[in-house]
ROVEX-198048 format. One line per 3 residues: their letters; for each residue z, x, y of N, C-alpha, C, O. Coordinates in nm, 3 decimals. Each point is the difference from the previous one (the first is absolute). Example, Ala and Ser with C-alpha at 12.3 -4.5 7.8 and 13.67 -1.06 7.14 Angstrom:
% residues 2
as	0.780/1.319/-0.569/0.000/-0.089/0.119/0.000/0.090/0.120/0.066/0.104/-0.002 | -0.138/-0.139/0.107/0.006/0.082/0.119/0.073/-0.077/0.109/0.017/0.051/0.111;
//
This chain:
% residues 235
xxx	0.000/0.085/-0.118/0.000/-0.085/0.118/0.000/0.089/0.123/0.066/0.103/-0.003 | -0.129/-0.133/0.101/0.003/0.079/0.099/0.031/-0.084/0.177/-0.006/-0.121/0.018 | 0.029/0.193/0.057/0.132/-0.048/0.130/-0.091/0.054/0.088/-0.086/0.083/-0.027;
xxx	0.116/-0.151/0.163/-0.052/0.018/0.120/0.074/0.132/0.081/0.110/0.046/-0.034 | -0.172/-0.006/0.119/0.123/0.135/0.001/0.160/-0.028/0.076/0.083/0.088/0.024 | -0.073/-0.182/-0.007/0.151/-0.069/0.010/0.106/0.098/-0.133/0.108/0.058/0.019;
xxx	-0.185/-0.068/-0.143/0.043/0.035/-0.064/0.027/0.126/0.008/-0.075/0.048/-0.085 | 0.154/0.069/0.150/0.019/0.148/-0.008/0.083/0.068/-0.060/0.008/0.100/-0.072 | 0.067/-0.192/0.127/0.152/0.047/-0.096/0.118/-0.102/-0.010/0.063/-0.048/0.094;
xxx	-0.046/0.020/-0.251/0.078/-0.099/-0.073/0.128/0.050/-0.042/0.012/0.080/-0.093 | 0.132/-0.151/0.195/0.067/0.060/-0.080/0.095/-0.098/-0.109/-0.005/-0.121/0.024 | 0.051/0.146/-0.088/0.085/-0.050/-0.126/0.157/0.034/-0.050/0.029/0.084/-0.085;
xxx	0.051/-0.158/0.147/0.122/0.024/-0.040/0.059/-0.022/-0.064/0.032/-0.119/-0.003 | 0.033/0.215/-0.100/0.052/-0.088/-0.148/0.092/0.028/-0.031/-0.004/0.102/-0.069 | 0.138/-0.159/0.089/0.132/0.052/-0.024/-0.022/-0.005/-0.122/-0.085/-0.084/-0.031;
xxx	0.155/0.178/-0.105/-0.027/-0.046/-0.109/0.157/-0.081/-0.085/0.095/0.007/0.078 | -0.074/-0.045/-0.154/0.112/-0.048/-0.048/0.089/0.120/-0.053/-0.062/0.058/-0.089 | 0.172/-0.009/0.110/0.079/0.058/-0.063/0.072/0.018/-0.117/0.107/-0.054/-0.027;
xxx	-0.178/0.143/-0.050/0.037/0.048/-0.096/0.046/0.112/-0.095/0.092/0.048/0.066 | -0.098/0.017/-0.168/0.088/0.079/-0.022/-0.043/0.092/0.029/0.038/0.055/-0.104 | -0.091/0.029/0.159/-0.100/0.130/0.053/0.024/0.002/0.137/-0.045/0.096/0.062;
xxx	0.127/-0.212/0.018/-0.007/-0.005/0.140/0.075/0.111/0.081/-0.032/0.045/0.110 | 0.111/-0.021/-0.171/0.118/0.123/0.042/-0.114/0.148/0.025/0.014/0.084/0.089 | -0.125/-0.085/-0.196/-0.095/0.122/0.091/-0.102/-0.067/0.137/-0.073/0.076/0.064;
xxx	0.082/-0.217/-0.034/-0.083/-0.006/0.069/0.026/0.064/0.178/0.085/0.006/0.089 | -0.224/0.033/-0.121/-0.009/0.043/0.227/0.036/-0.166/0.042/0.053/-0.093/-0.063 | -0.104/0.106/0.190/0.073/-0.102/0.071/-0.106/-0.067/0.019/0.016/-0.119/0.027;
xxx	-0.154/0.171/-0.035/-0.134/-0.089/0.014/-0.138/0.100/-0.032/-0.034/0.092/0.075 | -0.028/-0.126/-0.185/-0.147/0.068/-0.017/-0.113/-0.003/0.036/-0.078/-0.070/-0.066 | 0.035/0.133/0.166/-0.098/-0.042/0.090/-0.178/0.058/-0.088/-0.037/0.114/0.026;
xxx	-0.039/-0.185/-0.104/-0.116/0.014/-0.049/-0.080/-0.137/0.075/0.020/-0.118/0.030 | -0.165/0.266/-0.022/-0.101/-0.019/0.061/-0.143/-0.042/-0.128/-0.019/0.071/-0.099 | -0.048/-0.173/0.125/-0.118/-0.055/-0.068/-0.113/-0.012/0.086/-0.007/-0.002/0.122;
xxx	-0.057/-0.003/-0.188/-0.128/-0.060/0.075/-0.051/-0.179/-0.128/0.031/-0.040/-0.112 | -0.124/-0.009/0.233/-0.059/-0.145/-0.114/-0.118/0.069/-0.096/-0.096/0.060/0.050 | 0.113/-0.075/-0.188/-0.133/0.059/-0.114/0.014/-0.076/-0.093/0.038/0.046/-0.107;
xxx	-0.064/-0.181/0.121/-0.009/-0.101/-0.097/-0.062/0.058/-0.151/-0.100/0.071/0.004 | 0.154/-0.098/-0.120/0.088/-0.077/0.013/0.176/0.085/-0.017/0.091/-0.064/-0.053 | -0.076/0.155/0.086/0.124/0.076/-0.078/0.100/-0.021/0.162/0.122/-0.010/-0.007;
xxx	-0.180/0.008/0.115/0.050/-0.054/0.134/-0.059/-0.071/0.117/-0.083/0.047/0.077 | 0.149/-0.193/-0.074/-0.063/-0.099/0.083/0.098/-0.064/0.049/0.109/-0.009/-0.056 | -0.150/-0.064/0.215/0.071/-0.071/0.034/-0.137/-0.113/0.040/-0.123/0.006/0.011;
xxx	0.251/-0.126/0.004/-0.060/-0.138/-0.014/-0.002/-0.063/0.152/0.104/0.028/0.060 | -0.197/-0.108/0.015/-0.004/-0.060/0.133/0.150/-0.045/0.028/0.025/-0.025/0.118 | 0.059/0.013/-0.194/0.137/-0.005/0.021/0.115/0.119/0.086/0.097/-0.004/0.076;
xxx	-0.183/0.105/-0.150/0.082/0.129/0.026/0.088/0.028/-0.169/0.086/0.084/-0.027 | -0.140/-0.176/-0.049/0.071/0.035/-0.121/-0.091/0.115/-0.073/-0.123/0.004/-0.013 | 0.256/0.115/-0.042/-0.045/0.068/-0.076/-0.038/0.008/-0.129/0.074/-0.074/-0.064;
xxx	-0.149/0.124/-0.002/-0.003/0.029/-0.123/-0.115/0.110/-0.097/-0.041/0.103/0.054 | 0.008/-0.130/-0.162/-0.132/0.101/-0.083/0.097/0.089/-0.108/0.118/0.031/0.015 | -0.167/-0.015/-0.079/0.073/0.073/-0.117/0.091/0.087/-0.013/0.095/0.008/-0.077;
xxx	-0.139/0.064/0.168/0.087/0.161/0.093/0.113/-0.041/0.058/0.088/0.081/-0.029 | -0.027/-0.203/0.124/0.013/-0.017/0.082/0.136/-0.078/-0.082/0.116/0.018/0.038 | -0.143/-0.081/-0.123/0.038/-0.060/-0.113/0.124/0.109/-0.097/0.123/-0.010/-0.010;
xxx	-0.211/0.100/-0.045/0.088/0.064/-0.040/0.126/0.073/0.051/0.108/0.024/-0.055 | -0.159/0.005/0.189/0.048/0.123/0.118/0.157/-0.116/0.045/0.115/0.018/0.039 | -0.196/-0.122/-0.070/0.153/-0.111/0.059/0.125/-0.006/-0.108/0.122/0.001/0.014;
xxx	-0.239/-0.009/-0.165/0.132/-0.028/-0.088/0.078/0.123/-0.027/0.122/-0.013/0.009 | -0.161/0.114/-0.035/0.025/0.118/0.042/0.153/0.036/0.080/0.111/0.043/-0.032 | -0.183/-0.090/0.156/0.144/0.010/0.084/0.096/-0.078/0.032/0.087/0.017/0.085;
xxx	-0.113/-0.154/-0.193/0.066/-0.103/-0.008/0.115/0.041/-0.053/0.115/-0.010/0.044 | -0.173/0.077/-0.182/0.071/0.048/-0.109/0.117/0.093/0.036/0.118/-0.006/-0.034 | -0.183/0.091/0.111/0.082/0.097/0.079/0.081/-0.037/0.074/0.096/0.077/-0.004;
xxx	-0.076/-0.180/0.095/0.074/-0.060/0.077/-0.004/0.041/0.157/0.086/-0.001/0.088 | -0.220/0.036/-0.090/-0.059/0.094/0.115/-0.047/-0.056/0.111/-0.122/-0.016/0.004 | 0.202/-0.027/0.114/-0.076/-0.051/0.123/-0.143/0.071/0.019/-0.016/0.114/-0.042;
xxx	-0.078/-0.178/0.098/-0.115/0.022/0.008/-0.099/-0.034/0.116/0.014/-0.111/0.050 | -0.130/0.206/0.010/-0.055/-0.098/0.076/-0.134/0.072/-0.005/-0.021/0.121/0.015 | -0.096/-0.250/-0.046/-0.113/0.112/-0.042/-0.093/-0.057/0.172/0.017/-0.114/0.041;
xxx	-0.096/0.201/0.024/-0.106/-0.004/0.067/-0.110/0.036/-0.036/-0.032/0.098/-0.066 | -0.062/-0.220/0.133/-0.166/0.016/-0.086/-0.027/0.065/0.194/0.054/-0.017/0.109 | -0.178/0.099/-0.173/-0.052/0.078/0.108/-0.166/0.105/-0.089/-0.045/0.011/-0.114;
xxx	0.013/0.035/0.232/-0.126/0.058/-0.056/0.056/0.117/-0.123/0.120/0.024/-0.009 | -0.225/0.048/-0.087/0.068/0.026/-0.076/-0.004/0.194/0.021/0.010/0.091/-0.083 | -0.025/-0.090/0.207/-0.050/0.174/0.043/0.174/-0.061/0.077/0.086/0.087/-0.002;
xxx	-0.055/-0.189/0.048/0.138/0.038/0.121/0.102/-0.005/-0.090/0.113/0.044/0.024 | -0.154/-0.105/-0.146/0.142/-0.025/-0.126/0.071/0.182/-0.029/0.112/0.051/0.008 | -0.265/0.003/-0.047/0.005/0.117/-0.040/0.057/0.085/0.086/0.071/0.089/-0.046;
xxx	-0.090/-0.099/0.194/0.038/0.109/0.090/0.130/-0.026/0.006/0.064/0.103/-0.023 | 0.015/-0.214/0.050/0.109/-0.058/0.000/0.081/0.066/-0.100/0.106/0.044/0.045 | -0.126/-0.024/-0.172/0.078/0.017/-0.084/0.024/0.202/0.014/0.104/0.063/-0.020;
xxx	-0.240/-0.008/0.059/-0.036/0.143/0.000/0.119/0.003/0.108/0.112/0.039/-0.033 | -0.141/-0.081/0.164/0.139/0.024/0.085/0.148/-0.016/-0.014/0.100/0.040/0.058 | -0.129/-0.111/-0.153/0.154/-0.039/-0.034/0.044/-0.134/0.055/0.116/-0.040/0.004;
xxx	-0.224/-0.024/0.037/0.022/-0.138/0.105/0.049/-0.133/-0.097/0.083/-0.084/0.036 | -0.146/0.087/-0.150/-0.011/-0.049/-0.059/0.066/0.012/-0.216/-0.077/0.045/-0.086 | 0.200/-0.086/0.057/0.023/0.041/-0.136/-0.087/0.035/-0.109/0.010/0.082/-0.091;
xxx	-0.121/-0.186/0.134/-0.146/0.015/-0.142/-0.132/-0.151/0.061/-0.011/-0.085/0.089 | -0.071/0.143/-0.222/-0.091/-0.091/0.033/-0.022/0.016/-0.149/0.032/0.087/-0.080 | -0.115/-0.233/0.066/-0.087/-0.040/-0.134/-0.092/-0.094/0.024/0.020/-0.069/0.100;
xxx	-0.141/0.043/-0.183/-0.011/0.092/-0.146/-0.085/0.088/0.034/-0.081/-0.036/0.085 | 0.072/0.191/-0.145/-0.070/0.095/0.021/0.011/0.100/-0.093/0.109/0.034/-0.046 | -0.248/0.034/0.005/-0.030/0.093/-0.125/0.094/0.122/0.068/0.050/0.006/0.112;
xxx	-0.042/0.116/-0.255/0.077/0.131/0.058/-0.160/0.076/0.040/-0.111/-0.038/-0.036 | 0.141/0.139/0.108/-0.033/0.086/0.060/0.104/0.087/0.010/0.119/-0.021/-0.026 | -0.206/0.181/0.090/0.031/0.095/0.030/0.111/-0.002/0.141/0.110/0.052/0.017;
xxx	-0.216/-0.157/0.088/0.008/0.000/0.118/0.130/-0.056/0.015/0.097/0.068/0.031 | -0.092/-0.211/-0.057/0.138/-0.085/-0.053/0.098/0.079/-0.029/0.087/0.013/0.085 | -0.075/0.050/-0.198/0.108/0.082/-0.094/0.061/0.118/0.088/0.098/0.061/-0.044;
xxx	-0.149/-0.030/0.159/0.047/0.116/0.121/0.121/-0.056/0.074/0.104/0.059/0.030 | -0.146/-0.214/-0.001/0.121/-0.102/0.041/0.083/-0.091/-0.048/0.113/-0.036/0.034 | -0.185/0.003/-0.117/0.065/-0.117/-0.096/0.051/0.008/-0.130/-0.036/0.101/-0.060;
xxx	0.106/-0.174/0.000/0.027/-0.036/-0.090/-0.066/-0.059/-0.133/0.091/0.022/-0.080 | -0.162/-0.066/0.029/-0.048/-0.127/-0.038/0.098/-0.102/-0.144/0.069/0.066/-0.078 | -0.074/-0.152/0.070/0.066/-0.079/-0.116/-0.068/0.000/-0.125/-0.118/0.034/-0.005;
xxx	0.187/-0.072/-0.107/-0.113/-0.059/-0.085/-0.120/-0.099/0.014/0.005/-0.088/0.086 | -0.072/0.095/-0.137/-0.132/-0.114/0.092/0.067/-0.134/-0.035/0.062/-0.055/-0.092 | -0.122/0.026/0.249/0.041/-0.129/0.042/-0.104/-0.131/-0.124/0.019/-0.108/-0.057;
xxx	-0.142/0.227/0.079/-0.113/-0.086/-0.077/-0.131/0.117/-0.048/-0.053/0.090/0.066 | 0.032/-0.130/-0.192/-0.078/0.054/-0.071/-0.108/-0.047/0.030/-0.004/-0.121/0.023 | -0.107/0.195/-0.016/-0.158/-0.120/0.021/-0.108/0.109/-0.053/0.033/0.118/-0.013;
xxx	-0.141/-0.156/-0.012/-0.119/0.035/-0.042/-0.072/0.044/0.114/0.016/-0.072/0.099 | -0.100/0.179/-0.084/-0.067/0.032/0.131/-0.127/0.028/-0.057/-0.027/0.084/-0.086 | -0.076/-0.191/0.163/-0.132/0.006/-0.068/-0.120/0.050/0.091/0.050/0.012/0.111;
xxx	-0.149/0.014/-0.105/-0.145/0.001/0.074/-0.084/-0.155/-0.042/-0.042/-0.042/-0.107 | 0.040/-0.022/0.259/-0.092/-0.139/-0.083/-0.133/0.059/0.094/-0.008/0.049/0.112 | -0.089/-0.079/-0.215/-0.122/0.042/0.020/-0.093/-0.115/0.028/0.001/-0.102/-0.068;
xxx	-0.092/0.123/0.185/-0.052/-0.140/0.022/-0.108/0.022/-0.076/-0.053/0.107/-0.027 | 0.009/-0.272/-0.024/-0.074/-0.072/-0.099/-0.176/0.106/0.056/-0.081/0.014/-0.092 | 0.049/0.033/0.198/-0.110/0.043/0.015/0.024/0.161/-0.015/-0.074/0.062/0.076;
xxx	0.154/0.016/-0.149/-0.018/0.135/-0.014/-0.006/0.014/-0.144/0.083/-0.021/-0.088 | -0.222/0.071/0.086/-0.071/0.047/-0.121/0.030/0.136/-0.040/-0.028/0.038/-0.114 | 0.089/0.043/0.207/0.018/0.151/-0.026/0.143/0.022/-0.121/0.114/-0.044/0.010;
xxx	-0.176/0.128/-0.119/0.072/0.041/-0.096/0.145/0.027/0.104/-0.012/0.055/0.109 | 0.122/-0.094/-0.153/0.101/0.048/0.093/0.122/0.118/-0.048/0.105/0.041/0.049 | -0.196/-0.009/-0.193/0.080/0.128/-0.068/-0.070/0.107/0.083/0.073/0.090/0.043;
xxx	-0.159/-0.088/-0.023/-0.093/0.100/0.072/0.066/0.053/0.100/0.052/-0.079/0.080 | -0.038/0.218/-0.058/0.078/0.055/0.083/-0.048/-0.037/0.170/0.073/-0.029/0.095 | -0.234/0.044/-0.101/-0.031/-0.049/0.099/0.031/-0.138/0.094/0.002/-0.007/0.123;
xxx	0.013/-0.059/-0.186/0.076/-0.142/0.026/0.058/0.053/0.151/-0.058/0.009/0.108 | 0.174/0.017/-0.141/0.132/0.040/0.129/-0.094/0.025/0.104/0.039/-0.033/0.112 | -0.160/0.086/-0.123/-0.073/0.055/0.136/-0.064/-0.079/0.060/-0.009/-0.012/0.122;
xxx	-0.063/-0.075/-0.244/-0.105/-0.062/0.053/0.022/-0.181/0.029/-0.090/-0.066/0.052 | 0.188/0.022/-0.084/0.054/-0.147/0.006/0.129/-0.016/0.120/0.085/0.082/0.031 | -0.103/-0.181/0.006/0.122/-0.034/0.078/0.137/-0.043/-0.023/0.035/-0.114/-0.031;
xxx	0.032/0.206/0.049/0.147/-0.009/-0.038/0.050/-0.027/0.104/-0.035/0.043/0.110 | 0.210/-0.190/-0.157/0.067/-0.061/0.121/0.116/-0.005/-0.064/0.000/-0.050/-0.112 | 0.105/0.094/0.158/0.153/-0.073/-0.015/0.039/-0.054/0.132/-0.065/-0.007/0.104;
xxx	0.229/-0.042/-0.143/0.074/0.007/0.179/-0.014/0.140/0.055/-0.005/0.108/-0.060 | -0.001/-0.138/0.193/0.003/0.119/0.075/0.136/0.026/-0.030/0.083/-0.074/-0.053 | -0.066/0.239/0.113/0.142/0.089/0.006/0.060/-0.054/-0.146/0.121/-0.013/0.015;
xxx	-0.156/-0.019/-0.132/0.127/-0.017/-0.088/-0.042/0.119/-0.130/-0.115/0.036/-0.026 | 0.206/0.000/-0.025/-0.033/0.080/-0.136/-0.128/-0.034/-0.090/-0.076/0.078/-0.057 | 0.077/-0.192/0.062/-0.153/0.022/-0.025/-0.159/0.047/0.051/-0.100/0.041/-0.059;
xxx	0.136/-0.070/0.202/-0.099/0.030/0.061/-0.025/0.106/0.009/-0.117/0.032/0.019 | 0.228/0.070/-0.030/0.030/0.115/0.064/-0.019/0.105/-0.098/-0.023/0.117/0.029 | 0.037/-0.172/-0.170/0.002/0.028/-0.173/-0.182/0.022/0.009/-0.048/0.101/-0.050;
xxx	-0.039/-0.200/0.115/-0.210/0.015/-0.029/-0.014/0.082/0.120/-0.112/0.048/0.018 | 0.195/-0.023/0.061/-0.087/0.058/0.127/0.040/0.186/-0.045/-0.087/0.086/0.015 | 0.201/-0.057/-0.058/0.059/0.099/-0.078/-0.081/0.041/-0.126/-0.015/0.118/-0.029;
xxx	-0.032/-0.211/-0.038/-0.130/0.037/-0.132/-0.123/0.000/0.048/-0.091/0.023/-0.079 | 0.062/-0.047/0.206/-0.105/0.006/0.026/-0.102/-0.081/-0.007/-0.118/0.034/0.004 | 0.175/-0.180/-0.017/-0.073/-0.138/-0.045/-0.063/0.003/0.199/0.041/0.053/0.103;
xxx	-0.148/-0.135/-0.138/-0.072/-0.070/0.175/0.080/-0.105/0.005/-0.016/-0.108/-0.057 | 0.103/0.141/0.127/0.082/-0.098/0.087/-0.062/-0.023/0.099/-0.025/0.095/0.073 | -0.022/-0.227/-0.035/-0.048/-0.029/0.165/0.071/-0.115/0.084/-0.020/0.005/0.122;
xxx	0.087/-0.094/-0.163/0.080/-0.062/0.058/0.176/-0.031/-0.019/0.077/0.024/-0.093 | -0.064/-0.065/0.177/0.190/0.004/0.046/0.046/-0.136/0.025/0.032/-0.058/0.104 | -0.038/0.008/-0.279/0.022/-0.193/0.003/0.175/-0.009/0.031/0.099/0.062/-0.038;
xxx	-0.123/-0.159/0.116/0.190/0.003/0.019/0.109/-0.043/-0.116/0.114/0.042/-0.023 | -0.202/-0.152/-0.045/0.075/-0.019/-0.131/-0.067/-0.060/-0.098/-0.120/-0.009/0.025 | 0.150/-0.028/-0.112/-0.083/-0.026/-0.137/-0.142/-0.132/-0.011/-0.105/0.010/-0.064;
xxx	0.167/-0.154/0.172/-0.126/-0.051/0.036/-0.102/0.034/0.075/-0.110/-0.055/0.001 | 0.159/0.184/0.090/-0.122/0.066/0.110/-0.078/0.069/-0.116/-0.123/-0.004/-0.012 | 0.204/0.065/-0.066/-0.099/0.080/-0.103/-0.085/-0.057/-0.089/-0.110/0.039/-0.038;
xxx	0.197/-0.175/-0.001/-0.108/-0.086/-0.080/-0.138/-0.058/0.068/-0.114/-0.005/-0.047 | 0.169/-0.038/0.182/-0.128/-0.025/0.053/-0.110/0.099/0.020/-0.120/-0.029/-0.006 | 0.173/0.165/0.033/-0.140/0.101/0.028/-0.054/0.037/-0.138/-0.111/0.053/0.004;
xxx	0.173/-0.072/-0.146/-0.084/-0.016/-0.106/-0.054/-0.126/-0.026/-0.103/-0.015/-0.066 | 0.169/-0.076/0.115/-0.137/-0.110/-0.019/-0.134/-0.022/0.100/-0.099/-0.070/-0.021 | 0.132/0.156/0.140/-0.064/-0.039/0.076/-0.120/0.168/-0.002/-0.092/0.034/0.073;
xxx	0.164/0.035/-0.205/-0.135/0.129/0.021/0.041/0.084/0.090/-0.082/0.091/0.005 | 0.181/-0.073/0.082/0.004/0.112/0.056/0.078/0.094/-0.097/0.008/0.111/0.051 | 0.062/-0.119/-0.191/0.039/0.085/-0.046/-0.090/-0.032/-0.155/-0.061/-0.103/-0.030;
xxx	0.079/0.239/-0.058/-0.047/-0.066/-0.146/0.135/0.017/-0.092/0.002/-0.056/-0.110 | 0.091/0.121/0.147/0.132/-0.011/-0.082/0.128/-0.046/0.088/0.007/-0.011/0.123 | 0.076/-0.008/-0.204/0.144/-0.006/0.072/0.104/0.010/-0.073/0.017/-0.063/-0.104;
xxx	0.061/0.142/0.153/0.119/0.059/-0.119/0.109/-0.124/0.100/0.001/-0.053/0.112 | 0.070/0.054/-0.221/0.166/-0.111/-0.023/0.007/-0.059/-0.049/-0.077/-0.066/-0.070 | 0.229/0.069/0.101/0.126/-0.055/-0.142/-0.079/-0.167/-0.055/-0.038/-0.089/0.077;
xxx	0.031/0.088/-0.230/-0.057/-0.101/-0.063/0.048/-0.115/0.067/-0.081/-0.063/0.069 | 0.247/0.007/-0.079/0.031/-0.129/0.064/-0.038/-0.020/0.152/-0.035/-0.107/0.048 | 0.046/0.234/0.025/-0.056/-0.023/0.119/-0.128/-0.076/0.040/0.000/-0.097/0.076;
xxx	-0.120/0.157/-0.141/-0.083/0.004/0.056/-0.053/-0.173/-0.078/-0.075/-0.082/0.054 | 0.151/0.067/-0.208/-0.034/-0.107/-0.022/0.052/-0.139/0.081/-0.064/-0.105/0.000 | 0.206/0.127/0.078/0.048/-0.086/0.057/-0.107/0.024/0.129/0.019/-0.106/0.060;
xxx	-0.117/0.177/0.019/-0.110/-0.047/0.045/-0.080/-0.076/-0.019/-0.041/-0.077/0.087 | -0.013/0.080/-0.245/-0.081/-0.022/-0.007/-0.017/-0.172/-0.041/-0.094/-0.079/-0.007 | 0.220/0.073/-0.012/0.008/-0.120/-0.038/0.023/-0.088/0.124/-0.035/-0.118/0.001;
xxx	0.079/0.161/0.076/0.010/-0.052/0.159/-0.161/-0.054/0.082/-0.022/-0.080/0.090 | -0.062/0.164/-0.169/-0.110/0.000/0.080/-0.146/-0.064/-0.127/-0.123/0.006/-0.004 | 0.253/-0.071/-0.094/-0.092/-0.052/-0.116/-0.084/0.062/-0.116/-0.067/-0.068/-0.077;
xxx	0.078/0.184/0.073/-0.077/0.101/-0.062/0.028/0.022/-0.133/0.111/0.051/-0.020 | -0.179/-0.076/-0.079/0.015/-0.014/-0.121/0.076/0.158/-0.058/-0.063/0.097/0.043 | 0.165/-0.066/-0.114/0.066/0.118/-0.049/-0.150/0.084/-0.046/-0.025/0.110/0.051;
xxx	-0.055/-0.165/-0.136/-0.063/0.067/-0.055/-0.122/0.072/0.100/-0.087/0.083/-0.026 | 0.113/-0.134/0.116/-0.125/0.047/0.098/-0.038/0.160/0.036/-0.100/0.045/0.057 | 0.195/0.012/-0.102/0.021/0.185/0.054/0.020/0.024/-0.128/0.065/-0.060/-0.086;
xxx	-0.177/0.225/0.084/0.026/0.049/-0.146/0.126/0.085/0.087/0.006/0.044/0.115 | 0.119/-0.047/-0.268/0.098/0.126/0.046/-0.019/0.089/-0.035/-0.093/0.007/-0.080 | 0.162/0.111/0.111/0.019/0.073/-0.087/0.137/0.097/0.041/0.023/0.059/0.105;
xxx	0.069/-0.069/-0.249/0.121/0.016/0.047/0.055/0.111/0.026/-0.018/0.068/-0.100 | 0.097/0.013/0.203/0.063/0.122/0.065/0.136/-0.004/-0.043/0.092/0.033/0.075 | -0.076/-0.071/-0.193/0.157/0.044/-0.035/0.110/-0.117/0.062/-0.055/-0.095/0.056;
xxx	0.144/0.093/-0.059/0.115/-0.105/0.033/0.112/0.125/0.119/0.054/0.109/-0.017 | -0.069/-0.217/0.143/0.108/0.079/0.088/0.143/-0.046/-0.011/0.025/-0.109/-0.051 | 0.072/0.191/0.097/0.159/-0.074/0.053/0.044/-0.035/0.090/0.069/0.098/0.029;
xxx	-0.047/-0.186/0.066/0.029/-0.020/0.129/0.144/-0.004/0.054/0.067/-0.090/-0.050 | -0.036/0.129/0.096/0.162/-0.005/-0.030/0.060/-0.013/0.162/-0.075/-0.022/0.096 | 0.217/0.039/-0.085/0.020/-0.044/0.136/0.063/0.181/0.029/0.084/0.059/-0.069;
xxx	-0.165/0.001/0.203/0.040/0.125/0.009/0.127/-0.003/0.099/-0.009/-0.079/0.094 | 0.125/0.154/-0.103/0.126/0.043/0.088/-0.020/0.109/0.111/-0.079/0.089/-0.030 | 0.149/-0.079/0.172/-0.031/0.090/0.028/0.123/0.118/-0.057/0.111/-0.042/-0.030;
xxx	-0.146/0.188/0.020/0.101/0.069/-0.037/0.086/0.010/0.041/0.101/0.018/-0.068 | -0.098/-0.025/0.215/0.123/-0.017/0.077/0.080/-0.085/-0.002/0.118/0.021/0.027 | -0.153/-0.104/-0.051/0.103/-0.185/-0.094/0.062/0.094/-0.179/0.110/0.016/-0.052;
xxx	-0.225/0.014/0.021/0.044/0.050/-0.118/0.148/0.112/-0.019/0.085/0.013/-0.088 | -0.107/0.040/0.192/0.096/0.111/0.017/0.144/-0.050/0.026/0.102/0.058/-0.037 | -0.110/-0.193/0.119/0.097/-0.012/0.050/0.076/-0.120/-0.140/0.115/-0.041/-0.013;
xxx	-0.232/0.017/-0.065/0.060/-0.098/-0.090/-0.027/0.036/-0.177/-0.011/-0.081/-0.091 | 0.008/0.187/0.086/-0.078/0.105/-0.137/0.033/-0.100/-0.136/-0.051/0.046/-0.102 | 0.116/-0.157/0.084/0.002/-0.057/-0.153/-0.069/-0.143/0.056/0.049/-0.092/-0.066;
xxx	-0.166/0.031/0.184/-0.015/-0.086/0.004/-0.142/-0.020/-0.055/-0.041/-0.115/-0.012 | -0.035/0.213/-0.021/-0.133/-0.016/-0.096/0.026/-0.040/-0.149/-0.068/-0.058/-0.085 | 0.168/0.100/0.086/0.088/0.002/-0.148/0.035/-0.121/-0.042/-0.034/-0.047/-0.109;
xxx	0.118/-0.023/0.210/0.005/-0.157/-0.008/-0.115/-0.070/0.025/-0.053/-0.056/-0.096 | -0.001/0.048/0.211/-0.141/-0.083/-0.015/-0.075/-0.011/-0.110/-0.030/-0.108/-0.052 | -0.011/0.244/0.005/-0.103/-0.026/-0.126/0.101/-0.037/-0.094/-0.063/-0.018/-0.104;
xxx	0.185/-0.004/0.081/0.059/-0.045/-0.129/0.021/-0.165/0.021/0.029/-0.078/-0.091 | -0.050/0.042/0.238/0.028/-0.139/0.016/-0.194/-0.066/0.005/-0.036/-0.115/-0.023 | -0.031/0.204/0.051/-0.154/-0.027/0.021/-0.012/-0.065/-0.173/-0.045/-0.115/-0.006;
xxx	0.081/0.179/-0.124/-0.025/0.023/-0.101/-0.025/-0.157/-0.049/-0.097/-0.054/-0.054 | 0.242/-0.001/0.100/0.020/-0.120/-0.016/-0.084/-0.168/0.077/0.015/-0.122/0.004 | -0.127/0.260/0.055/-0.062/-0.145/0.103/-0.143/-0.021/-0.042/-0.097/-0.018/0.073;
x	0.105/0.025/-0.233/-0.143/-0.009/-0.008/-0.020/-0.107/-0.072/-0.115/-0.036/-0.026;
//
């Protein structure tokens, strides 16, 4: 679902119920999201939700962990947390770059990461040549994008999120597009598009997890420890 730019930043306050884990809680956890239907969405209400968003709650339910998540772009989530502005953000793959500042959890969410290939590319796509000669698209700035432009795939455009990308492969300005399977299918189904319509082809399964900044970490060193043992239980 997508918002008028009213929508910038959502915030969400969630005292959680107190329970037996409460005696480690901080006094309030400040995580940053962005909207990526379907694992994080909010509704013309201002209600939150998506899979991620879901877990990340029961999670700290469990924990007994006051909470307050803000949706915002997903380059200010990241800087936020790098400064220390911010406790964490989710959902997001590991990296190098990440792992300098952050933390990360057990994944929040497992997913499949595919290449859908539009119905008019005839080119063998084992062929090494491929990467050179076809048009390659992810989100801009995200590990993926950043993963074809790093191998050397023709990257030529900078879709903001997964329906911008769907549209420039249906519309021919791209001939591939890498992302996460539920993602791109919760496009596609938005915009009516039969599953079977894109050949895949599959890139392995990522982890998305919710990253900490270290400096939270430092000051709270057994709270990755609890989260992922209370995450375990939210599936």
């Amino acid at each position: 679902m997508h918002f008028t730019q009213w929508v910038k930043k959502i915030v969400v306050l969630a005292m959680s119920l107190i329970g037996v884990n409460s005696a480690f809680a901080i006094d309030r956890l400040y995580l940053a999201t962005q909207i990526w239907e379907p694992y994080q969405s909010v509704d013309e209400k201002g209600n939150i939700g998506g899979i991620a968003v879901e877990r990340v709650q029961c999670t700290l339910r469990r924990l007994g962990q006051p909470y307050e998540i803000q949706f915002m772009s997903w380059d200010k989530a990241q800087l936020l947390v790098e400064t220390s502005k911010m406790h964490g953000y989710f959902s997001g793959s590991l990296s190098k770059s990440r792992a300098a500042y952050a933390v990360p959890s057990e994944p929040v969410v497992s997913e499949k990461l595919s290449l859908f290939v539009s119905p008019n590319v005839t080119t063998n796509m084992s062929d090494e040549t491929s990467k050179y000669n076809l048009r390659f698209g992810a989100k801009f700035n995200t590990n993926k994008w950043l993963s074809l432009k790093q191998q050397g795939y023709n990257v030529i455009k900078k879709p903001r999120d997964a329906p911008a990308l769907l549209k420039m492969l249906l519309q021919g300005e791209l001939d591939v597009a890498l992302e996460y399977e539920l993602v791109f299918e919760h496009a596609m189904r938005e915009q009516n598009i039969p599953m079977d319509y894109f050949k895949r082809i599959e890139q392995g399964t990522q982890d998305l997890a919710v990253h900490f900044s270290k400096g939270f970490i430092r000051q709270n060193p057994t709270f990755v420890k609890r989260f992922n043992k209370s995450l375990r239980l939210c599936f």
